[in-house]
N, C-alpha and C positions, 0 to 999 in steps of 0.2 A: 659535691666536693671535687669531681674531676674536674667542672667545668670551671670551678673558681681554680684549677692549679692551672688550669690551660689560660684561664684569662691572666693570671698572674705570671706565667711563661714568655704571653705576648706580649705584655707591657712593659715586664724589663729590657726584653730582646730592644723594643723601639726603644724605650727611656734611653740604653745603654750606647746604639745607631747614632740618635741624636746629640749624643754629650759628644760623639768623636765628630761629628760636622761641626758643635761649638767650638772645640777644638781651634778648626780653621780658621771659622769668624773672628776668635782669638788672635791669628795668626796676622791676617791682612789688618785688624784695629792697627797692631805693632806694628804693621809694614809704614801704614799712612799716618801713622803720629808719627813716625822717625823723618817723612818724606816732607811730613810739614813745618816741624821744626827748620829742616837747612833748607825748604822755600820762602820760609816767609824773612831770613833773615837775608835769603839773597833777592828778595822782590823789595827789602827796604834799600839794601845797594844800588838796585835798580833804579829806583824813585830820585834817591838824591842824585843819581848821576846824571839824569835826565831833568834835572831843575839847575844841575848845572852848567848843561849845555846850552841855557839860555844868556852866557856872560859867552863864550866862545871867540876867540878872536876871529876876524872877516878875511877874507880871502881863500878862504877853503872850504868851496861850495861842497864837494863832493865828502870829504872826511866829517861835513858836520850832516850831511844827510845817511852816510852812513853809521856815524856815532847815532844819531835818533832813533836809525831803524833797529840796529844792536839794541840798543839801551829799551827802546820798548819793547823789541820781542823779546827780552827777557823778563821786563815786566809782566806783559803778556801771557806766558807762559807759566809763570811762579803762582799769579793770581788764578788760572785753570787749574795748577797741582792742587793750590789751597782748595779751594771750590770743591772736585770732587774729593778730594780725600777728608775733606768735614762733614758734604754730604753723605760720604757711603760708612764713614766712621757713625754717624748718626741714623740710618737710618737705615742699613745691614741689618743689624743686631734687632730693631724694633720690627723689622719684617719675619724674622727668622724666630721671636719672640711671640705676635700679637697674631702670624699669619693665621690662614682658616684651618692648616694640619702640616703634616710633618714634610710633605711637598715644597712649602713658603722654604725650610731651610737649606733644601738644597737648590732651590731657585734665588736665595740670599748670596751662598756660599757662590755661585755661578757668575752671577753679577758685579760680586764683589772681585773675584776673579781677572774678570774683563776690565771694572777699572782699574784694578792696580797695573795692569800692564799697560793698558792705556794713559794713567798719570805715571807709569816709569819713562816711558815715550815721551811725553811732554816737560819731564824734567832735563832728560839728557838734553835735548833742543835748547830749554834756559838757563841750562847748564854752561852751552855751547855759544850762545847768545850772549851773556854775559863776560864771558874771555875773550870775544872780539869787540864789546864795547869798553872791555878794560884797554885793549889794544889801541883801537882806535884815540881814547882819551890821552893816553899818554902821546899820540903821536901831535895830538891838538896843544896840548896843556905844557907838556915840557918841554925841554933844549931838548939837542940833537944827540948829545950823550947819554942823557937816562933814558930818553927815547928808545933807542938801542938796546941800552941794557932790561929796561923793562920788557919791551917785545921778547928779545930772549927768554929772559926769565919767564912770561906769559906760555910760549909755546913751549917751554922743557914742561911746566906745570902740567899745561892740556895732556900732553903726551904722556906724562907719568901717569895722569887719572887715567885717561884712557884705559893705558895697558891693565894698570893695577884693578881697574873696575872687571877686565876682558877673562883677567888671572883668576878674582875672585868670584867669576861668574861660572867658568871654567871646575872650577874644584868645588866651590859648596852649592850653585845648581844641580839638580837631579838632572837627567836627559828622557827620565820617562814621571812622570807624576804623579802619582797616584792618588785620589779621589774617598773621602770616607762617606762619600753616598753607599749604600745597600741597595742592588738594586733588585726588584722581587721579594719575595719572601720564603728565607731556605725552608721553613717551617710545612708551608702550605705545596713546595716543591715536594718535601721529602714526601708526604701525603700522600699527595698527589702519586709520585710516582709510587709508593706502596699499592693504592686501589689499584694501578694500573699492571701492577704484577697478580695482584690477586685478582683480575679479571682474567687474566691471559692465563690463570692454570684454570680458571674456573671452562672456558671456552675451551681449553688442552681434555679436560675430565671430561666435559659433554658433548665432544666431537665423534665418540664411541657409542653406539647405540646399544641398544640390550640385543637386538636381534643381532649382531656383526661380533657379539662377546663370544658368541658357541663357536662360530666361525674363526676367529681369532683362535680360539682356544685350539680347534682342532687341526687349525695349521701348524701352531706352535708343537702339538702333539707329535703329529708326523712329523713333522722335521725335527724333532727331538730324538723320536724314534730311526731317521733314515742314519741320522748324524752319529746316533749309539751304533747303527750294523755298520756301518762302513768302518767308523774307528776300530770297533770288533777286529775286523775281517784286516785292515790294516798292522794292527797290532800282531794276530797270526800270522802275518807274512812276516813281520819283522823279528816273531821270536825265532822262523825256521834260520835266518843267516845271522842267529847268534848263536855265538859257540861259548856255553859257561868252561870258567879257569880248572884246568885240572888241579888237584887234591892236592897239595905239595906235605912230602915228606917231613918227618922230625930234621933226615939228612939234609935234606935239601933247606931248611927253616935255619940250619945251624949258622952258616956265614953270614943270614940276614941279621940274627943275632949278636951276633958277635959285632959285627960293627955297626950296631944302634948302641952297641956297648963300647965299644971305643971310642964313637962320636961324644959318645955322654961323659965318659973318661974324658975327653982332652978337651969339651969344651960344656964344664959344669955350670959357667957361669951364665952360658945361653938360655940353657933349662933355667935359670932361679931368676932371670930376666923374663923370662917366660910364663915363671910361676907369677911374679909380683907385678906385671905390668895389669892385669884389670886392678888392683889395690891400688896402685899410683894414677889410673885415671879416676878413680875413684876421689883418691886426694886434689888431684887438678882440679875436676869439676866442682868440689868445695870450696877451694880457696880463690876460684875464680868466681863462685856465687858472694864468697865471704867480700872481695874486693870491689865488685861490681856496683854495690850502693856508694862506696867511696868515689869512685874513678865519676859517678853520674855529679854525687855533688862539687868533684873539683870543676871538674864541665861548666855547671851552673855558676858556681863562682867567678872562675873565669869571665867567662860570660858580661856575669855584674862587672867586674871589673872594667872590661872594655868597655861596656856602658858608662861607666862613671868617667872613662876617662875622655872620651867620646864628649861628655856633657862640662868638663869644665874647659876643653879645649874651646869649644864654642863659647863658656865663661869667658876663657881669657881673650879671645878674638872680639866678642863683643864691648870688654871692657877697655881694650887699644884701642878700638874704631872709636868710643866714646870720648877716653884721654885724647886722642888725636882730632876730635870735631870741637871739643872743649880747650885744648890749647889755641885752635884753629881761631875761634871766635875771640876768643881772649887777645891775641895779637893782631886779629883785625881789629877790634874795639879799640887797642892802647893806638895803633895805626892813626884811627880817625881822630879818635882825642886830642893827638896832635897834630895832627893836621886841621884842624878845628881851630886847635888853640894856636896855633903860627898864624892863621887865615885871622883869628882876632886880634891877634897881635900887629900884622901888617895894619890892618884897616883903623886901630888904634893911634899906628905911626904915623897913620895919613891924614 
């Protein structure tokens, strides 16, 4: 029976280890679905921008070599986010799942790690890529007026993401991160260090031998005994230079009387402070036990509270980031529709 509670002890201990490394796994799928959605819809931006710089007007050898190289390295770059963030979305979770023990998951959780910083790396680059081939197109493609005014507008945008991305990295980044690997086992430590106390009284007990016990014993004796004469002898010397209080009279007792009696007279109320103060600690210690279950669950409430509010703040933040990448697309999409539909219109006029 013990050994089935120790085997059921260990199993949830890891069962319980490993749900908090699923956790993670959980964490980084979320990180590279989000990261593949706004890549793949800006590696289709890319594509057509780069099919349209084969109409380009001539004379500007340099702005259309640099439009190419823009417009593919954003290409470039979106099609690597997609890549590893499908492969490690796919095949994380099946390692962490099919591995040979509970090792695979923290060598999942590790790897997946590495790439999401590594396809965060490669975003911000296509990211960055892609604003200088917006740049550039407009310098190829329009007048000298929206020229202008788009370059502006292009670099206020950069800047704003920038900062805003620097802000938001700044406050909901941690600066230390902490890891739900386990590592060792507290179980087989704690053990551990228990034999290794109960070998060290065992080696403390057998370090005394039988023959060194009489000896022990009869040192302890005598200096038991040297330590009783001397204190003795010390003692005697110090009753000779004390001098007990002489006898004091009923006369001589009367003035002390008298004013414990008028102390008590003028200040009655000292004495019944006096009387009643163990009753009143008595009643403190009560009413501080009686309050003390209260005071623990406002604590705890508390607590929940900031918790909850903690967790809808991040609700709402996530749900602006979502309205605001969903409006995003929605007015690039009515953007190109029309610009679609004007580009079919001309060629129909023509």
């Amino acid at each position: 029976m013990l050994q089935a509670n120790k085997a059921t002890v260990l199993t949830d201990f890891n069962l319980e280890s490993l749900s908090i490394q699923f956790l993670e796994i959980d964490y980084f799928i979320l990180v590279f679905s989000r990261v593949t959605r706004v890549a793949s819809l800006l590696a289709g931006f890319a594509s057509a921008a780069l099919m349209q710089a084969a109409g380009s007007p001539g004379g500007h050898r340099l702005l259309q070599l640099l439009h190419i190289l823009a417009t593919g390295g954003a290409l470039c770059f979106m099609l690597l986010v997609l890549l590893l963030s499908t492969l490690c979305s796919m095949w994380g979770p099946g390692l962490a799942l099919r591995g040979s023990g509970p090792s695979s998951v923290a060598a999942a959780v590790k790897a997946m790690d590495q790439a999401q910083q590594t396809t965060l790396r490669l975003f911000n680059l296509g990211l960055f890529c892609f604003v200088v081939s917006s740049s550039v197109s407009a310098l190829l493609f329009q007048s000298a007026l929206c020229c202008c005014i788009l370059i502006i507008l292009y670099f206020f945008i950069g800047f704003e993401i920038s900062s805003s991305s620097k802000d938001i990295k700044q406050q909901l980044l941690p600066r230390a991160l902490a890891s739900g690997e386990i590592k060792g086992n507290p179980l087989a430590q704690s053990a551990a260090a228990a034999a290794a106390a109960e070998e060290a009284a065992a080696a403390a007990a057998d370090s005394c031998c039988p023959s060194d016990s009489f000896q022990c014993l009869g040192s302890s004796s005598s200096s038991s005994s040297s330590s009783y004469f001397q204190s003795r002898s010390s003692t005697v010397e110090t009753i000779k230079f004390i001098k007990c209080p002489a006898v004091q009279t009923p006369q001589q007792q009367q003035p002390y009387a008298a004013a414990t009696t008028q102390q008590n007279q003028r200040f009655p109320s000292l004495q019944q402070q006096q009387q009643q103060q163990p009753y009143l600690q008595q009643q403190h210690q009560q009413s501080f036990s009686l309050h003390e279950p209260n005071y623990q669950h406002q604590q705890l409430h508390h607590q929940q509270q900031l918790q909850q509010q903690q967790q809808q703040q991040q609700e709402e933040e996530e749900e602006i980031l979502g309205d605001f990448a969903s409006s995003a697309y929605t007015s690039i999409a009515r953007g190109l529709s029309l610009f679609l539909g004007l580009e079919g219109e001309e060629t129909g006029d023509t």
